[in-house]
N, C-alpha and C positions, 0 to 999 in steps of 0.2 A: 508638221504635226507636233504639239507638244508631247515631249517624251513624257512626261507624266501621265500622259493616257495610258503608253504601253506601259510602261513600268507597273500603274495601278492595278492595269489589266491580268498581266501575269502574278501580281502578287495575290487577286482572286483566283489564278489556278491552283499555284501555291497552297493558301489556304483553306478554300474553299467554301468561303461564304464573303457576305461583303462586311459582314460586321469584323470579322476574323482583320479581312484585308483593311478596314479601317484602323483596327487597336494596331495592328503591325508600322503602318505608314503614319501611324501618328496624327491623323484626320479624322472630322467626322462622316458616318456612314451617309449622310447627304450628301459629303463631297464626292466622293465613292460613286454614288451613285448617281452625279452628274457628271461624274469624267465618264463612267459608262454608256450614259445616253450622247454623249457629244461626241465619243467616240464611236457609234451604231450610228450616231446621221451623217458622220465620214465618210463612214464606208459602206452606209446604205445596205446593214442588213442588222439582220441581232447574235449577240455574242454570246451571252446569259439566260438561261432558263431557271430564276429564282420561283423554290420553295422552299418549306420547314426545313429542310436538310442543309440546304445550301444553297450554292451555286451552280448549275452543270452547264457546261459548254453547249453550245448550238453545234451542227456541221460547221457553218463558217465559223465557229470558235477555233473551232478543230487548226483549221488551215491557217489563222489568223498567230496563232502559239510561234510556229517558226517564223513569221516575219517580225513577232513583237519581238521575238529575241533578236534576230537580225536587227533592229533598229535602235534595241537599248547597247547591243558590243559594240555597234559602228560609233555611237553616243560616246559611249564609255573610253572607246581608242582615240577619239577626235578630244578629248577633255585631258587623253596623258600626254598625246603627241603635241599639242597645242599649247601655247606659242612656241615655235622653234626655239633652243637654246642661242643664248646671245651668239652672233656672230658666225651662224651657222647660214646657207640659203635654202637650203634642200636637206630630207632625210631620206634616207635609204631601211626600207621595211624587209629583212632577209629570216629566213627562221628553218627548220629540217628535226627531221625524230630523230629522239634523245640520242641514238646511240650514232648519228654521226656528228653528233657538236664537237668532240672530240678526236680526230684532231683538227678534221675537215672545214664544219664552221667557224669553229672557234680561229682557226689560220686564216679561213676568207674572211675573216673581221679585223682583224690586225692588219690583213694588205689595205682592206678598203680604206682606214684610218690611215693609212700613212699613203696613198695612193691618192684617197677622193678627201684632202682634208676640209673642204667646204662646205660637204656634206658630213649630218651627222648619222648615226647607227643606229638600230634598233634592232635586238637577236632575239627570236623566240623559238623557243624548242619546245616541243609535246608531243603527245601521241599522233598517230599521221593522220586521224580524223580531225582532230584539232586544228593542224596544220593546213591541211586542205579547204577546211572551214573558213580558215582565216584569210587565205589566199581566193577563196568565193565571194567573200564580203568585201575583200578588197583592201584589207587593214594588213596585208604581205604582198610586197612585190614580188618576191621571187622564192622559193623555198625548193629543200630536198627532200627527194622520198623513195622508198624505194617500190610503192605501188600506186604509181596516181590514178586518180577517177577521172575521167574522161568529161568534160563539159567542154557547150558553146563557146569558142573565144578562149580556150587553154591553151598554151604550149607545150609541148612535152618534148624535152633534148634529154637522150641517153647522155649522160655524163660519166660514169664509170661501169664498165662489166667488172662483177666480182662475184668469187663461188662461195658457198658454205659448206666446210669439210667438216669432218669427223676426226675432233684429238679430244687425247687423254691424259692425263697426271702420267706422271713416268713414274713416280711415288705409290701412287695407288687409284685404279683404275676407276672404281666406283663410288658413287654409286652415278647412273644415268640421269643428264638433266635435262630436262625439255626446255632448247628453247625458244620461245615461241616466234616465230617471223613474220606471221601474220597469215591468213588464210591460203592462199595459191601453195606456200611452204608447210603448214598442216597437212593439207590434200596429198603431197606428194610424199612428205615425209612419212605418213601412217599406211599409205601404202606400202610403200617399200621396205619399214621399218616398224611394222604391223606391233611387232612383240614389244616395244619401245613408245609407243600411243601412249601409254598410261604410267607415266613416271612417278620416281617418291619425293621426287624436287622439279617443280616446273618453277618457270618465270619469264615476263614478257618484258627483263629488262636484261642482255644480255652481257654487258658490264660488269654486272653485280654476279652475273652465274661465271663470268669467267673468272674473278678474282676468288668467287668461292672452290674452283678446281685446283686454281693455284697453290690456296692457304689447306683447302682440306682433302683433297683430290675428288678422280669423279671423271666424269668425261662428257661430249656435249658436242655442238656444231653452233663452227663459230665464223667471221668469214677472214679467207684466206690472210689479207694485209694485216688483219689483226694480231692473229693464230700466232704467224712466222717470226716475231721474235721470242715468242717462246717455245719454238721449234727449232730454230737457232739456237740457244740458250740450252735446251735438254730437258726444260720443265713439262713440255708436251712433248708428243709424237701424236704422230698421224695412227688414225684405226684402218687399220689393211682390211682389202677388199669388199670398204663402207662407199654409201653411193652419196655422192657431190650431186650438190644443187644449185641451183644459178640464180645470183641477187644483184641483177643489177642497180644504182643508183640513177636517179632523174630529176632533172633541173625541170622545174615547171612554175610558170608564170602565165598570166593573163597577156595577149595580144593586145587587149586595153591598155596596160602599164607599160608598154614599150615607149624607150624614151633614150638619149644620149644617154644620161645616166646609168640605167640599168643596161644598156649593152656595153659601158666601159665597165660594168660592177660581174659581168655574165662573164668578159672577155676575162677578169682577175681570176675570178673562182675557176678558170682554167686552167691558165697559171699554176694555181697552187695545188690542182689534181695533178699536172706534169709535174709540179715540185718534187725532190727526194724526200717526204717526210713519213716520221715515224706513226706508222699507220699503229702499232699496239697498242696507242695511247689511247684508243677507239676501246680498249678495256679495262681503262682506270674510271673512276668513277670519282666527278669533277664537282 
């Protein structure tokens, strides 16, 4: 299919008319409106419900929105990743949320580079919806997370158990910061820690709350390998008779992508979970 179908397609969602999505893409509204029709004898049904207001989607519009998107990202990753850099034969797609690139990914990228050097690299870090998206469409071979969704054909390896504790500035205790882990850790958290639900500082980038304890104090739940060098050090302590919660990490990939490569790249990131390395770095902010 010519991408320019979908592409045009969504930019009538976007906008919401065809005239709209013509000025946008730079076309005229006749073209518009035979990438439209070429695109409904596709797919054998109608997309657009034009009147004076606009455009409005059909049911199959409806359904049609996540596959256009699905075809212009795959477009879009097949145009960065293409043609391999000279000298390379293979690429390796790895990526994981934000807060283990440090020091976690960022370490399995340096072994694979010096480990698989015929292959080259590609690291993408985001939010774990993102992440998981990406590893659906197939533009990630292999990524970390620490709550995977369950589909057809996924693998999911426990890669590390790790808890989230409760510390605090030894400087000065408050104020309390939420922060956020993701839904399964909300549910548990507001139960247990009911008075604590409704913070005067939240954030769903825990990095950035931990370095704000550090410099202004406050206190927060953060997870263990991180916490303990500055529990070591004297800048935190632990909050006594606060309730620990459990975060493990997971290595998940497609059963599709299984290949020599990616199990000598699975075998590394092993490796470097065994490594002695300094987990705090999991709270600098890279």
């Amino acid at each position: 299919m010519d991408i320019d179908l979908a592409r045009t397609f969504l930019e009538i969602v976007r906008s919401g008319s065809f005239i709209a999505a013509a000025e946008r893409l730079h076309v005229t509204q006749t073209t518009i409106t035979a990438r439209v029709h070429n695109l409904e004898q596709q797919l054998d049904c109608r997309l657009f419900v034009r009147n004076r207001a606009g455009a409005k989607l059909t049911a199959d519009g409806e359904v049609f929105v996540a596959y256009a998107n699905q075809l212009l990202q795959t477009w879009e990753a097949a145009r960065r990743d293409l043609p391999l850099p000279q000298g390379y034969r293979d690429m390796l797609n790895v990526g994981g949320e934000v807060s283990l690139c440090n020091p976690l990914i960022l370490n399995w990228v340096i072994r694979l580079r010096q480990r698989m050097p015929s292959h080259a690299v590609r690291a993408e870090v985001g939010e774990a919806g993102h992440v998981q998206q990406q590893l659906r469409l197939g533009l990630l071979d292999a990524a970390l997370v620490y709550r995977p969704d369950y589909w057809p054909g996924m693998q999911v390896e426990l890669l590390l158990e790790e808890k989230l504790i409760h510390v605090r500035s030894t400087i000065n205790p408050e104020p309390y910061l939420y922060n956020d882990w993701g839904p399964e850790f909300r549910q548990r958290h507001d139960v247990a820690l009911p008075d604590k639900a409704r913070a005067a500082v939240s954030t769903n980038l825990p990095p950035m709350a931990l370095q704000y304890i550090l410099q202004c104090g406050g206190s927060g739940y953060f997870r263990t390998r991180v916490a303990q060098r500055h529990l070591d050090s004297g800048a935190l302590e632990r909050v006594e008779m606060a309730p620990e919660f459990t975060y493990p990490t997971y290595l998940v990939y497609s059963r599709d992508k299984d290949s020599p490569a990616l199990r000598e790249a699975i075998g590394i990131l092993r490796e470097v979970v065994a490594d002695d390395i300094d987990w705090s770095l999991g709270g600098e902010l890279i």
